[in-house]
PDBQT receptor file of N, H, CA, C and O in Angstrom, charges set to zero:
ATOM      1  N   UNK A   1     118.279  86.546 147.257  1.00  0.00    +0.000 N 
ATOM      2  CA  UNK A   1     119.475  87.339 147.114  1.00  0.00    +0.000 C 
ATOM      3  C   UNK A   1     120.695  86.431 147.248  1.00  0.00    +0.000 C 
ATOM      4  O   UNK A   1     120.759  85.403 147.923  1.00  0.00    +0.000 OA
ATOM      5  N   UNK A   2     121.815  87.069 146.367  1.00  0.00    +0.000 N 
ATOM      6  H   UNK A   2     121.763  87.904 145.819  1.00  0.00    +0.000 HD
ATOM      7  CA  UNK A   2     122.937  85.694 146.435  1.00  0.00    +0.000 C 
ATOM      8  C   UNK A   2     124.105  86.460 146.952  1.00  0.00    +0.000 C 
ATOM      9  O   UNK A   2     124.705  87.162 146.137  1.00  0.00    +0.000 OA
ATOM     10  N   UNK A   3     124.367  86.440 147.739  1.00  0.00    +0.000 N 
ATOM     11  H   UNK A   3     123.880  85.870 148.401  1.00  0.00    +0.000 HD
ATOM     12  CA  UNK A   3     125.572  86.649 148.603  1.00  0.00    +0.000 C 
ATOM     13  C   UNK A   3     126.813  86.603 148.403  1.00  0.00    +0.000 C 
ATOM     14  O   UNK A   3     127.420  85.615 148.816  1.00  0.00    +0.000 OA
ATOM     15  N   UNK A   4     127.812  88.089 147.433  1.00  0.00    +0.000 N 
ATOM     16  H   UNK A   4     127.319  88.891 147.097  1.00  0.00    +0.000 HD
ATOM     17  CA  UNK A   4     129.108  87.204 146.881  1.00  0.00    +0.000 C 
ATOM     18  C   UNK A   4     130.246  88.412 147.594  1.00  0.00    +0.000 C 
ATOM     19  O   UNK A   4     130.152  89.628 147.760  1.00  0.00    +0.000 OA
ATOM     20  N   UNK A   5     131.346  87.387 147.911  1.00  0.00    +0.000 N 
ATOM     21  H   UNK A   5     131.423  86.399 147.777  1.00  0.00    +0.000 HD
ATOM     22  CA  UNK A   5     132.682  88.625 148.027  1.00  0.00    +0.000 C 
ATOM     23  C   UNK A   5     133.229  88.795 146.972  1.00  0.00    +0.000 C 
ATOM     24  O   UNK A   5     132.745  88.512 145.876  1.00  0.00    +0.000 OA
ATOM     25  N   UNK A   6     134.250  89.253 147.166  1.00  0.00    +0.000 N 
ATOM     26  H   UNK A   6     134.643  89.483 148.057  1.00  0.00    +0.000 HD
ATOM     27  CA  UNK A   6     135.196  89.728 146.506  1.00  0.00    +0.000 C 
ATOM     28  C   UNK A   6     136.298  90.238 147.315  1.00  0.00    +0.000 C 
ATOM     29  O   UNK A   6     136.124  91.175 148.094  1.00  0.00    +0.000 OA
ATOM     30  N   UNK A   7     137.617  89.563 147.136  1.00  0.00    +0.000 N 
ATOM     31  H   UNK A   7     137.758  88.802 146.503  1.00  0.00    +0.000 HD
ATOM     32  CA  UNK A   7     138.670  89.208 148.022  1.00  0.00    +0.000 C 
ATOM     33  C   UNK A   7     140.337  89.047 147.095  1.00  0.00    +0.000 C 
ATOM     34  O   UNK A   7     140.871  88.152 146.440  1.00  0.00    +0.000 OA
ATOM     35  N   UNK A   8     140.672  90.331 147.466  1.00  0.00    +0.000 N 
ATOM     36  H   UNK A   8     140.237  91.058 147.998  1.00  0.00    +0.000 HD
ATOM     37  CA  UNK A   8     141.786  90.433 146.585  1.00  0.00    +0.000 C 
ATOM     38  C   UNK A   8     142.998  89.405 147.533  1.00  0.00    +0.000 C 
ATOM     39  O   UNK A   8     143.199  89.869 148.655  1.00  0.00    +0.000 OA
ATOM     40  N   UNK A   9     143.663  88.322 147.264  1.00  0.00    +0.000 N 
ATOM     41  H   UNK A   9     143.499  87.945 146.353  1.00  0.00    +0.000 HD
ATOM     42  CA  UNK A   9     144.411  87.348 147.921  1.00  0.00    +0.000 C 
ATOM     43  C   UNK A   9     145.785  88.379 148.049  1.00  0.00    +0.000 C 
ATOM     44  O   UNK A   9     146.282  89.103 147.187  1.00  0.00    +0.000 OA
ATOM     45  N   UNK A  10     146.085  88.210 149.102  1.00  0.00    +0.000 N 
ATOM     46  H   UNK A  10     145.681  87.621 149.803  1.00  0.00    +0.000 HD
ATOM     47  CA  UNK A  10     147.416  88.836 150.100  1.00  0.00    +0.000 C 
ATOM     48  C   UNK A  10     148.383  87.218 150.064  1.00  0.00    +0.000 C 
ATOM     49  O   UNK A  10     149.612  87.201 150.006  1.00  0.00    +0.000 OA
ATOM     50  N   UNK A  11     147.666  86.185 150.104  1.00  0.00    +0.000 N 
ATOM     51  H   UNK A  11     146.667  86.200 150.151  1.00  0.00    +0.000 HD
ATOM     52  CA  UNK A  11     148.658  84.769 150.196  1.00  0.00    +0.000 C 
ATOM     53  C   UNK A  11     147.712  84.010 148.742  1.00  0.00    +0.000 C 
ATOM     54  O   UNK A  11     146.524  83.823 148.479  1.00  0.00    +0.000 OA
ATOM     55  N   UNK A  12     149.028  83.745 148.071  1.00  0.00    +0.000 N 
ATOM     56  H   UNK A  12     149.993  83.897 148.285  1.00  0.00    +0.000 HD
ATOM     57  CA  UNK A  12     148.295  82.444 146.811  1.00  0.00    +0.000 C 
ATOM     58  C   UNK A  12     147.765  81.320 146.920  1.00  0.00    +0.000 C 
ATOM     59  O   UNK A  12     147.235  80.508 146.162  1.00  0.00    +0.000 OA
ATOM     60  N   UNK A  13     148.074  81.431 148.382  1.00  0.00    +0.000 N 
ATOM     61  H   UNK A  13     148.505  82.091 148.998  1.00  0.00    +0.000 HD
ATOM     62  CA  UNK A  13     147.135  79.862 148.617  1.00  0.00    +0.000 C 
ATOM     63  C   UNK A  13     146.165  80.180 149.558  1.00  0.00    +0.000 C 
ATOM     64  O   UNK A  13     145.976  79.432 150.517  1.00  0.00    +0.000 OA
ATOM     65  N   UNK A  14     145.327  81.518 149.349  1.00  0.00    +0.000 N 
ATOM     66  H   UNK A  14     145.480  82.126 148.569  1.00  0.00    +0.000 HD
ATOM     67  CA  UNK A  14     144.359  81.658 149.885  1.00  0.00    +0.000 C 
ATOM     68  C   UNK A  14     142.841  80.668 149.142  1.00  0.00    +0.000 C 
ATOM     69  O   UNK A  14     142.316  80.857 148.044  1.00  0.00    +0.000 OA
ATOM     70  N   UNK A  15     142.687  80.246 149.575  1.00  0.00    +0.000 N 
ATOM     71  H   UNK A  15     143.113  80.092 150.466  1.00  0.00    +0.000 HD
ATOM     72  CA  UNK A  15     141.134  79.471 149.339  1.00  0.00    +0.000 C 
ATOM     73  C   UNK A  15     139.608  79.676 149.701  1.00  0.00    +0.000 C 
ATOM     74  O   UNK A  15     139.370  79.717 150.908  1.00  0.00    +0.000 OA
ATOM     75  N   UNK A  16     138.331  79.836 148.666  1.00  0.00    +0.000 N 
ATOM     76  H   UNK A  16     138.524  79.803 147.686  1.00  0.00    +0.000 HD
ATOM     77  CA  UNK A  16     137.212  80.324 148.783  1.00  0.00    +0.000 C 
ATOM     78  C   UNK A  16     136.713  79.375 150.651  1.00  0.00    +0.000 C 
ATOM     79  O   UNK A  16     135.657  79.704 151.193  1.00  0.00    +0.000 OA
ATOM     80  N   UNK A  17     137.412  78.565 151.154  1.00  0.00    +0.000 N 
ATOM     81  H   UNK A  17     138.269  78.298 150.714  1.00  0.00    +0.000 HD
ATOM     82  CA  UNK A  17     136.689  77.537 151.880  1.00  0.00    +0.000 C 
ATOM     83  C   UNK A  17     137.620  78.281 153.067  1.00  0.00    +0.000 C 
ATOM     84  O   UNK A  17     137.220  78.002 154.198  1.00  0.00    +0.000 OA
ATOM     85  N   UNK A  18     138.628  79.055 153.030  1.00  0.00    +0.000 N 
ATOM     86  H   UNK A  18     138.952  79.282 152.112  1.00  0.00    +0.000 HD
ATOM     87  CA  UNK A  18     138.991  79.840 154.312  1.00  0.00    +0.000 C 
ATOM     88  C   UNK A  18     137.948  80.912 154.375  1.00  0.00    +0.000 C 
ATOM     89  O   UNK A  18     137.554  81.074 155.530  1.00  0.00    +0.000 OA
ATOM     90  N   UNK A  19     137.301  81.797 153.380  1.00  0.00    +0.000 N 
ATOM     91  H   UNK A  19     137.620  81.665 152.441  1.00  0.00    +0.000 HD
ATOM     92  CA  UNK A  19     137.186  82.609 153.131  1.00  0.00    +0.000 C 
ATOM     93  C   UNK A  19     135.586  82.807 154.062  1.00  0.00    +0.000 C 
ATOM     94  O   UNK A  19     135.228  83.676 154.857  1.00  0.00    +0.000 OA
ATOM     95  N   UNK A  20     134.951  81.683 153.572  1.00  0.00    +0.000 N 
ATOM     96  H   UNK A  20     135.241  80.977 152.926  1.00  0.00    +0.000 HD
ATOM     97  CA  UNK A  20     133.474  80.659 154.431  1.00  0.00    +0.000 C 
ATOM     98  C   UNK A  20     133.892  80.602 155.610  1.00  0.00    +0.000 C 
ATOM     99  O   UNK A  20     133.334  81.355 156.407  1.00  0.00    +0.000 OA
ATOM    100  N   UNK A  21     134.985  79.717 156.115  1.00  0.00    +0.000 N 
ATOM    101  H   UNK A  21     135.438  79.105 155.468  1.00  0.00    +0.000 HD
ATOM    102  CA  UNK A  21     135.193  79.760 157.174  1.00  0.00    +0.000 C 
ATOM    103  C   UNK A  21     135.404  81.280 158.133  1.00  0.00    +0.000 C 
ATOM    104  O   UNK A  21     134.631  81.553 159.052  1.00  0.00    +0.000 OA
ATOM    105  N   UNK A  22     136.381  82.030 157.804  1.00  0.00    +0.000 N 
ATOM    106  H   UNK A  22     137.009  81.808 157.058  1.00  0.00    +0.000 HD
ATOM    107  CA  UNK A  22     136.893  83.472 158.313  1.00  0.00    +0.000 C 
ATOM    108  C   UNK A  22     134.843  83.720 158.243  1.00  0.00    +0.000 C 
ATOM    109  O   UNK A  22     134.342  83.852 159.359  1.00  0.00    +0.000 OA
ATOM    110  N   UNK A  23     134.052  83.757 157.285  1.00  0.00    +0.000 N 
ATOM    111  H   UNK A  23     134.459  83.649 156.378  1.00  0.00    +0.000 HD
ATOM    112  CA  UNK A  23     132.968  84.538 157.727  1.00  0.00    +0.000 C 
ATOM    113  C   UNK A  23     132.074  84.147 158.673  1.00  0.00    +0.000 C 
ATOM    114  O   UNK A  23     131.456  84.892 159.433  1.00  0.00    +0.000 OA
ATOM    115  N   UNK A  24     131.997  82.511 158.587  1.00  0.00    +0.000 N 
ATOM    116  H   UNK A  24     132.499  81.906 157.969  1.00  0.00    +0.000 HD
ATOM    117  CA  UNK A  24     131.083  82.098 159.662  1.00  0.00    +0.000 C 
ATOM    118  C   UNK A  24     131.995  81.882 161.046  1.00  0.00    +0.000 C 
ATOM    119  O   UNK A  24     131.280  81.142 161.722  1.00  0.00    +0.000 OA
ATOM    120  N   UNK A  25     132.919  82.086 161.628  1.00  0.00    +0.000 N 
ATOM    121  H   UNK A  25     133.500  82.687 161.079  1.00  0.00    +0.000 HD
ATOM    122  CA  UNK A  25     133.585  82.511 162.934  1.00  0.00    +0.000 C 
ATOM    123  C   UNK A  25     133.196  83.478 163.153  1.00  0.00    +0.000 C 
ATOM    124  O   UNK A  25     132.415  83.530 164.102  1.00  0.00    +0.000 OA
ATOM    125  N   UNK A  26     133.524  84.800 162.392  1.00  0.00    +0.000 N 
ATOM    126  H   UNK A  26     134.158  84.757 161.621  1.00  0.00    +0.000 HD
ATOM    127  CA  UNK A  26     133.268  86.304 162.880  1.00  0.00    +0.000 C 
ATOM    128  C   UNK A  26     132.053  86.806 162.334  1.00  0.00    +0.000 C 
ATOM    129  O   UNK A  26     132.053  87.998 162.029  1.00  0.00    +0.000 OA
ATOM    130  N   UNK A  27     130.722  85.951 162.094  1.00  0.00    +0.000 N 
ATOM    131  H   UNK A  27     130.722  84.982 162.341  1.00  0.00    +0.000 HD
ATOM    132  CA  UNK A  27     129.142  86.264 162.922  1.00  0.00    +0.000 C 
ATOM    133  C   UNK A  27     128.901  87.083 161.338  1.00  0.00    +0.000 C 
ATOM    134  O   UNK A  27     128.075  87.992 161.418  1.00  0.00    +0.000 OA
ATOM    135  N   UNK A  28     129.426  86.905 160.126  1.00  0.00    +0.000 N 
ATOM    136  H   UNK A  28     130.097  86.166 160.061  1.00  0.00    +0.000 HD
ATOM    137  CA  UNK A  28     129.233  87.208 159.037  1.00  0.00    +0.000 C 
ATOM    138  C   UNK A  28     128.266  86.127 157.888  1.00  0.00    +0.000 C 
ATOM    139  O   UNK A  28     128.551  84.929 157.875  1.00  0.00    +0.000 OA
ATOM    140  N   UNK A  29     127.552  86.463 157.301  1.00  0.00    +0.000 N 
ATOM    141  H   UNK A  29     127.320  87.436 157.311  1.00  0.00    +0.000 HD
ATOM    142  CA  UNK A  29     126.450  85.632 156.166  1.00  0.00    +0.000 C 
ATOM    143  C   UNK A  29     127.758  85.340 155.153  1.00  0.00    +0.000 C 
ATOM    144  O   UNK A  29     128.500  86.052 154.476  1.00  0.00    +0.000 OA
ATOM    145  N   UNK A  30     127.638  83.979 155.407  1.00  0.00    +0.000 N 
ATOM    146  H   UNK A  30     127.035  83.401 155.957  1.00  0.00    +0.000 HD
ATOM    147  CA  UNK A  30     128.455  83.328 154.285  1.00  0.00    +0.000 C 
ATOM    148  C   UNK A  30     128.410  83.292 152.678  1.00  0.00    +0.000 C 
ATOM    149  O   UNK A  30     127.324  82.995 152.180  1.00  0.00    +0.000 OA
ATOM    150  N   UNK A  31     129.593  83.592 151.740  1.00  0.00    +0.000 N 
ATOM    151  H   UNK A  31     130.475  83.833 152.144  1.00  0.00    +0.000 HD
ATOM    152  CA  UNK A  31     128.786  84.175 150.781  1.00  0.00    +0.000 C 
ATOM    153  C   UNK A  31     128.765  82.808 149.698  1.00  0.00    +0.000 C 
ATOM    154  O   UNK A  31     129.262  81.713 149.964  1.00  0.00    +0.000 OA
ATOM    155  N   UNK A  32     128.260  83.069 148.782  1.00  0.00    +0.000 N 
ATOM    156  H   UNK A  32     127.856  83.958 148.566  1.00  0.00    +0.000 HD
ATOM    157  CA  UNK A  32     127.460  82.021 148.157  1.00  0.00    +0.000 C 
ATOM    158  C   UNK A  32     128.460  81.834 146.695  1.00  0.00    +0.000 C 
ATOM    159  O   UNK A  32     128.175  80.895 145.951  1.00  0.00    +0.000 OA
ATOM    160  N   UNK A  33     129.363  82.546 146.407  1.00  0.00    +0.000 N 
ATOM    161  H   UNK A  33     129.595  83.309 147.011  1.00  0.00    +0.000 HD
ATOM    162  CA  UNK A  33     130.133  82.978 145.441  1.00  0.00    +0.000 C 
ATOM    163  C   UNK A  33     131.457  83.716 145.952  1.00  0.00    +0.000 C 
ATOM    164  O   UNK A  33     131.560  84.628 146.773  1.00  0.00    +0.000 OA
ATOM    165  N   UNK A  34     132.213  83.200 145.386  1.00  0.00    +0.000 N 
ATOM    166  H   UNK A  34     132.130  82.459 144.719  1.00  0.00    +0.000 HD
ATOM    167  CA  UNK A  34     133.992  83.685 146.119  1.00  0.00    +0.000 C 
ATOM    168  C   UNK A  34     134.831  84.461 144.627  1.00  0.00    +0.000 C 
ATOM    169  O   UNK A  34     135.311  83.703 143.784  1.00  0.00    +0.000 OA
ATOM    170  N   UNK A  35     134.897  85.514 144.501  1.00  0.00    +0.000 N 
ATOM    171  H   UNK A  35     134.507  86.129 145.186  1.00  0.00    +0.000 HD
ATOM    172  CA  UNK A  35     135.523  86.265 143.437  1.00  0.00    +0.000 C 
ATOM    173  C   UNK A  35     136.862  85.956 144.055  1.00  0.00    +0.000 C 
ATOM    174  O   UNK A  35     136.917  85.584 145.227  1.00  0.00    +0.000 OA
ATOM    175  N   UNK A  36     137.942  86.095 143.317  1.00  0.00    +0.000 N 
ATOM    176  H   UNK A  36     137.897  86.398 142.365  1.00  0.00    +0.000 HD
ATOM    177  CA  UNK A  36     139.491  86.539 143.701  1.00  0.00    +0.000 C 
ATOM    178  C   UNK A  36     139.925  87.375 142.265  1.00  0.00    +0.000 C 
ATOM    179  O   UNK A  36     140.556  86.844 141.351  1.00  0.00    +0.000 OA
ATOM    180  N   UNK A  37     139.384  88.995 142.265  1.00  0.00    +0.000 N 
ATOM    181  H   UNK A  37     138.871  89.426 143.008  1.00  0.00    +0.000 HD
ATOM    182  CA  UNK A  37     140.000  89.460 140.943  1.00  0.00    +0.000 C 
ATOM    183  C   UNK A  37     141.501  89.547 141.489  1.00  0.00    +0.000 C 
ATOM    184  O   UNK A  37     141.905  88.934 142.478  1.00  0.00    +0.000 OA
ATOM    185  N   UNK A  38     142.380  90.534 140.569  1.00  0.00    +0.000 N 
ATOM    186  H   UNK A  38     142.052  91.032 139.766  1.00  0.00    +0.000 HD
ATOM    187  CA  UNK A  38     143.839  90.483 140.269  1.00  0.00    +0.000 C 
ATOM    188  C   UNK A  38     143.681  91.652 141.298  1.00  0.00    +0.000 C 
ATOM    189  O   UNK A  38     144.422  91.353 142.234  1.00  0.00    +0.000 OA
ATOM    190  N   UNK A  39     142.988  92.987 141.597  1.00  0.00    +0.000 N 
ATOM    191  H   UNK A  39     142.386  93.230 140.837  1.00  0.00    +0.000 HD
ATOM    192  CA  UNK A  39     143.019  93.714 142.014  1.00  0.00    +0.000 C 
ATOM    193  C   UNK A  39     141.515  94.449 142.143  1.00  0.00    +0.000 C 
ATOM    194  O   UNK A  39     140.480  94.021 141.632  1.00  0.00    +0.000 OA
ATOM    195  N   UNK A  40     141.642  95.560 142.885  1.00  0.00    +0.000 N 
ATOM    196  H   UNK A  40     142.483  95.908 143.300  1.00  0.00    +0.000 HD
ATOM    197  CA  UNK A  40     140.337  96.142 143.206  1.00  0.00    +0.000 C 
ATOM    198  C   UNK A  40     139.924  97.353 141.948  1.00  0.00    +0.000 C 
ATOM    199  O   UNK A  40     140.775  98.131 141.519  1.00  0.00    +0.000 OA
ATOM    200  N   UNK A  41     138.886  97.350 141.599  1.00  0.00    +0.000 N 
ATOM    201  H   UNK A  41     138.194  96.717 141.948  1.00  0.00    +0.000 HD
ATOM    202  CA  UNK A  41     138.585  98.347 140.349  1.00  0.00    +0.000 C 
ATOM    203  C   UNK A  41     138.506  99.893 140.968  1.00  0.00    +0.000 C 
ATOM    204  O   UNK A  41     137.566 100.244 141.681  1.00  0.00    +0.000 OA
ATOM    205  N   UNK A  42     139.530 100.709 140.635  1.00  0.00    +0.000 N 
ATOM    206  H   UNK A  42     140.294 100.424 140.056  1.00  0.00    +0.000 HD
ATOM    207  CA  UNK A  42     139.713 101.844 141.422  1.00  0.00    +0.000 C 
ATOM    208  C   UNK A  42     139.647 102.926 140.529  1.00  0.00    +0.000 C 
ATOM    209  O   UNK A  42     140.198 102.840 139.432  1.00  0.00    +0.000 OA
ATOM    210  N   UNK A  43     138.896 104.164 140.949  1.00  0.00    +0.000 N 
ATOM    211  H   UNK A  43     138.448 104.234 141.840  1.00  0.00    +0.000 HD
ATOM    212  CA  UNK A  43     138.570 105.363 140.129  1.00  0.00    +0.000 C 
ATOM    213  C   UNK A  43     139.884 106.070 140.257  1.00  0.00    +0.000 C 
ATOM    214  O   UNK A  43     140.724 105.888 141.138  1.00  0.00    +0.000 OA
ATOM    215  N   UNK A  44     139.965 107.274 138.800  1.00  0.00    +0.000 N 
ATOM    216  H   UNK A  44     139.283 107.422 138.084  1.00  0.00    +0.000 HD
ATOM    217  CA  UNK A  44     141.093 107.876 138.748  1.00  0.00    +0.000 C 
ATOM    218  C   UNK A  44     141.861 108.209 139.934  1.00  0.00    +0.000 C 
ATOM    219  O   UNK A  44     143.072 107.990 139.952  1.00  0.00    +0.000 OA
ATOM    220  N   UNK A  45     141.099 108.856 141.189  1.00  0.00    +0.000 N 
ATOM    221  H   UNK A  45     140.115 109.034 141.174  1.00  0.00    +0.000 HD
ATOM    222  CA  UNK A  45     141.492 109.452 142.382  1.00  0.00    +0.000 C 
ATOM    223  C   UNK A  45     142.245 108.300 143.488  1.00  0.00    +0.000 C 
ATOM    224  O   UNK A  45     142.821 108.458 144.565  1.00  0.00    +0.000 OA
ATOM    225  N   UNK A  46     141.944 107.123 142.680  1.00  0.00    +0.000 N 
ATOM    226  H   UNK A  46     141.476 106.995 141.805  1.00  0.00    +0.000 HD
ATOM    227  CA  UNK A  46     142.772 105.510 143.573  1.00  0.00    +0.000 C 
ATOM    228  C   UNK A  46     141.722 105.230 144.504  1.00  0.00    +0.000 C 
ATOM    229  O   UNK A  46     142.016 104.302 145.258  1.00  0.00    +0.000 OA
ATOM    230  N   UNK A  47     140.839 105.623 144.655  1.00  0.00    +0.000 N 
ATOM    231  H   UNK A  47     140.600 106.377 144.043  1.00  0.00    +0.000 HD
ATOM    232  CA  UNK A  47     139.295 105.266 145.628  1.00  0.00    +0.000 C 
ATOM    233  C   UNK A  47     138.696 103.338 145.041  1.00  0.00    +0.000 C 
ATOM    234  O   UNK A  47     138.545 102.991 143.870  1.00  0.00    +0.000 OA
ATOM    235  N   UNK A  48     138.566 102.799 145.799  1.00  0.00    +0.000 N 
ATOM    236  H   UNK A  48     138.688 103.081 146.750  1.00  0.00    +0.000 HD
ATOM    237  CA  UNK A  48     137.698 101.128 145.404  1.00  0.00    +0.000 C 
ATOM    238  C   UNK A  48     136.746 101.997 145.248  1.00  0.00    +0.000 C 
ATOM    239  O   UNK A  48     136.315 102.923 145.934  1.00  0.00    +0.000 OA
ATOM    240  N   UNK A  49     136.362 101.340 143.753  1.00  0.00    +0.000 N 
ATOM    241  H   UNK A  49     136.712 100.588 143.195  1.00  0.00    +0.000 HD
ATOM    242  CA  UNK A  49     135.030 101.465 143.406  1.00  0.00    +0.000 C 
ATOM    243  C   UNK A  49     134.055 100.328 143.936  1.00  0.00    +0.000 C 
ATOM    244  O   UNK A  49     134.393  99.217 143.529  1.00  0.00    +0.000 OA
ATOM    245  N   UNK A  50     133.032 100.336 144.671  1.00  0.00    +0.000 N 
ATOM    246  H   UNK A  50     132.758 101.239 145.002  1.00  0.00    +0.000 HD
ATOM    247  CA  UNK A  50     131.941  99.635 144.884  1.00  0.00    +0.000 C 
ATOM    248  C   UNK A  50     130.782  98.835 144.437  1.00  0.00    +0.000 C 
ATOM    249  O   UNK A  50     130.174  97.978 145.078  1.00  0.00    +0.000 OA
ATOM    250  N   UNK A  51     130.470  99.470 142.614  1.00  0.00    +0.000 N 
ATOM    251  H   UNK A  51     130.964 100.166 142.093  1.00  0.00    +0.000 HD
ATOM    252  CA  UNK A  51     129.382  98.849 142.275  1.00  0.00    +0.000 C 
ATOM    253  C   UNK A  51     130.011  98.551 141.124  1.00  0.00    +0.000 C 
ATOM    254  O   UNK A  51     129.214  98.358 140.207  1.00  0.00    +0.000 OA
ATOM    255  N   UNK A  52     131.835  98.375 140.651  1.00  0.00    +0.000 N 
ATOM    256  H   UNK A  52     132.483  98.532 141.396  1.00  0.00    +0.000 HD
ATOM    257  CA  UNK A  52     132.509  97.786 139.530  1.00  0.00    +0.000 C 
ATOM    258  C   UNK A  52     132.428  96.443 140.217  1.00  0.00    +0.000 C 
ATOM    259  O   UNK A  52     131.345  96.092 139.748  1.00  0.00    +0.000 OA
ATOM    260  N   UNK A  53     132.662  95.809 140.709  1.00  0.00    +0.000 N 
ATOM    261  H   UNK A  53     133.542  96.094 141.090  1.00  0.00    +0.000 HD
ATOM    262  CA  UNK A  53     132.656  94.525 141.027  1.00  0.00    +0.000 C 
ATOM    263  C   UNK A  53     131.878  93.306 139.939  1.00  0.00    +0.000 C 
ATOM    264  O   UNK A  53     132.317  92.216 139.573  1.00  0.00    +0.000 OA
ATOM    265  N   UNK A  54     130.749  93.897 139.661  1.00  0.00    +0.000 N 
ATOM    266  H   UNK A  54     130.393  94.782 139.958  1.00  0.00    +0.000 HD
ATOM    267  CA  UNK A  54     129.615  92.532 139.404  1.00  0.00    +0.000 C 
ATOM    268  C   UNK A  54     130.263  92.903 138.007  1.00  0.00    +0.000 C 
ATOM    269  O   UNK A  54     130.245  91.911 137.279  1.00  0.00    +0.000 OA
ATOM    270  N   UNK A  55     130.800  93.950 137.426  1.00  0.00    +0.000 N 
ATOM    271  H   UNK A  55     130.815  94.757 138.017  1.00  0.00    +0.000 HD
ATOM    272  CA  UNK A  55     130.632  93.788 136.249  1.00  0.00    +0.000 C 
ATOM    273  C   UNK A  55     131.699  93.020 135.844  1.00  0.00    +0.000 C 
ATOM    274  O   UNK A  55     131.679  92.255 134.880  1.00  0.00    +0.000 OA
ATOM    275  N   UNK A  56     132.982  93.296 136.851  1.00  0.00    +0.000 N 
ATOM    276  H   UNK A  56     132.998  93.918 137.634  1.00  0.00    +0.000 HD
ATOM    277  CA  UNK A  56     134.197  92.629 136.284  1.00  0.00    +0.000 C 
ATOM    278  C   UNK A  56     134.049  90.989 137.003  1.00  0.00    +0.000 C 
ATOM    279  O   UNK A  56     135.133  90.406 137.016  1.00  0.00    +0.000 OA
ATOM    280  N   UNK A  57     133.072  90.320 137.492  1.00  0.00    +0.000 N 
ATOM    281  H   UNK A  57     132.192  90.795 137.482  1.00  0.00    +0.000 HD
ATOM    282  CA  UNK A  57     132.884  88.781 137.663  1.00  0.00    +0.000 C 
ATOM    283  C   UNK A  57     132.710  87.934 136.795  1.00  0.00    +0.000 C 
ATOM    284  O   UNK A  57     132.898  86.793 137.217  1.00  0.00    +0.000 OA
ATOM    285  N   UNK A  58     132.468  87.994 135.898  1.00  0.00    +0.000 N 
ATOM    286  H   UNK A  58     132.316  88.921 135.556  1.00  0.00    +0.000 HD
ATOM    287  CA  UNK A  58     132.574  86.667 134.619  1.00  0.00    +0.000 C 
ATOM    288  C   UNK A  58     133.912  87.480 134.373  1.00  0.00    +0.000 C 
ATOM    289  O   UNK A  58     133.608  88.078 133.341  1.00  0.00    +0.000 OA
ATOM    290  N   UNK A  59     134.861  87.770 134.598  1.00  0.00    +0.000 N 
ATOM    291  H   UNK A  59     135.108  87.284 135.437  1.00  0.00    +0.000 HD
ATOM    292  CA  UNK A  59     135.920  88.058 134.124  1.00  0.00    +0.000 C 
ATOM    293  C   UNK A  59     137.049  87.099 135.178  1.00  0.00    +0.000 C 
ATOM    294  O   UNK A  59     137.765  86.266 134.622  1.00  0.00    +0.000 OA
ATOM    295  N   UNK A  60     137.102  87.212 136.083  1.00  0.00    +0.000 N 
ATOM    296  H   UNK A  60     136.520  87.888 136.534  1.00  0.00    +0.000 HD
ATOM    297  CA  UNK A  60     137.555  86.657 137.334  1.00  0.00    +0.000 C 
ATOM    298  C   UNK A  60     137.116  85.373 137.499  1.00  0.00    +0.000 C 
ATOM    299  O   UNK A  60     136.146  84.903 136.903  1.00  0.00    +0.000 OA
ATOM    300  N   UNK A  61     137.986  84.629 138.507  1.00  0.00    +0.000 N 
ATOM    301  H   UNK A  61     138.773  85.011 138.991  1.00  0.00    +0.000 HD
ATOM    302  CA  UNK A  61     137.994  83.390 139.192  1.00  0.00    +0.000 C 
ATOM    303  C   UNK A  61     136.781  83.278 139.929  1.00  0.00    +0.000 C 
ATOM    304  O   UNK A  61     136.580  84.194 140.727  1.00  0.00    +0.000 OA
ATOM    305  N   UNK A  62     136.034  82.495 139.867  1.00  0.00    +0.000 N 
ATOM    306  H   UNK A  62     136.197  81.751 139.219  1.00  0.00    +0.000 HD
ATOM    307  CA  UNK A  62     134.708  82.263 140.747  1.00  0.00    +0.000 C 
ATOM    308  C   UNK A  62     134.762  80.828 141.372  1.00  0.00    +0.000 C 
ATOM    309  O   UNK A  62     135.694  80.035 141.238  1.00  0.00    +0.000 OA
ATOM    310  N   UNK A  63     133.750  80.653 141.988  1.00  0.00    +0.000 N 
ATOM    311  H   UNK A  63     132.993  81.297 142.096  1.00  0.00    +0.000 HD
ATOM    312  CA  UNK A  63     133.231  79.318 142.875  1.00  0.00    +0.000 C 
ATOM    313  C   UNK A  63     132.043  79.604 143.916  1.00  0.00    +0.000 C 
ATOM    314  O   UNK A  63     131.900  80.363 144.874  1.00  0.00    +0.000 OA
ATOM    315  N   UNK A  64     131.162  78.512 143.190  1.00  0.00    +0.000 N 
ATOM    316  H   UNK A  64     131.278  77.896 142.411  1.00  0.00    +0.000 HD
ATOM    317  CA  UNK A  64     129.897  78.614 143.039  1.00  0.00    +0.000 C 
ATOM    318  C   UNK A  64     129.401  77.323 144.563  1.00  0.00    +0.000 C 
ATOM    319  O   UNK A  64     128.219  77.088 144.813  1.00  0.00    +0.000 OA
TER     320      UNK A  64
């Protein structure tokens, strides 16, 4: 199983290697793949959708 976030950046100079870090401090499985889309894929009602993610990743910034 491959382990990926997805992390909408609040600062532009957020980086996939804080992101590793922030998870292995706070007792979290480090993920193996670092998304940064533009925003979160949200249903009409403004709810994050949950299982849009993988589809919109070859679309988005990655690091492998």
């Amino acid at each position: 199983m491959v382990v990926s976030a997805f992390v909408v950046k609040g600062s532009p100079d957020l980086a996939a290697e804080r992101v590793d870090d922030f998870c292995r401090t706070g007792g979290v499985q480090a993920a193996h793949r670092v998304f940064f889309p533009a925003a979160p894929p949200m249903n009409p009602s403004g709810q994050v959708l949950k299982n849009g993610p993988m589809e919109r990743a070859s679309k988005d910034e990655e690091r492998t």
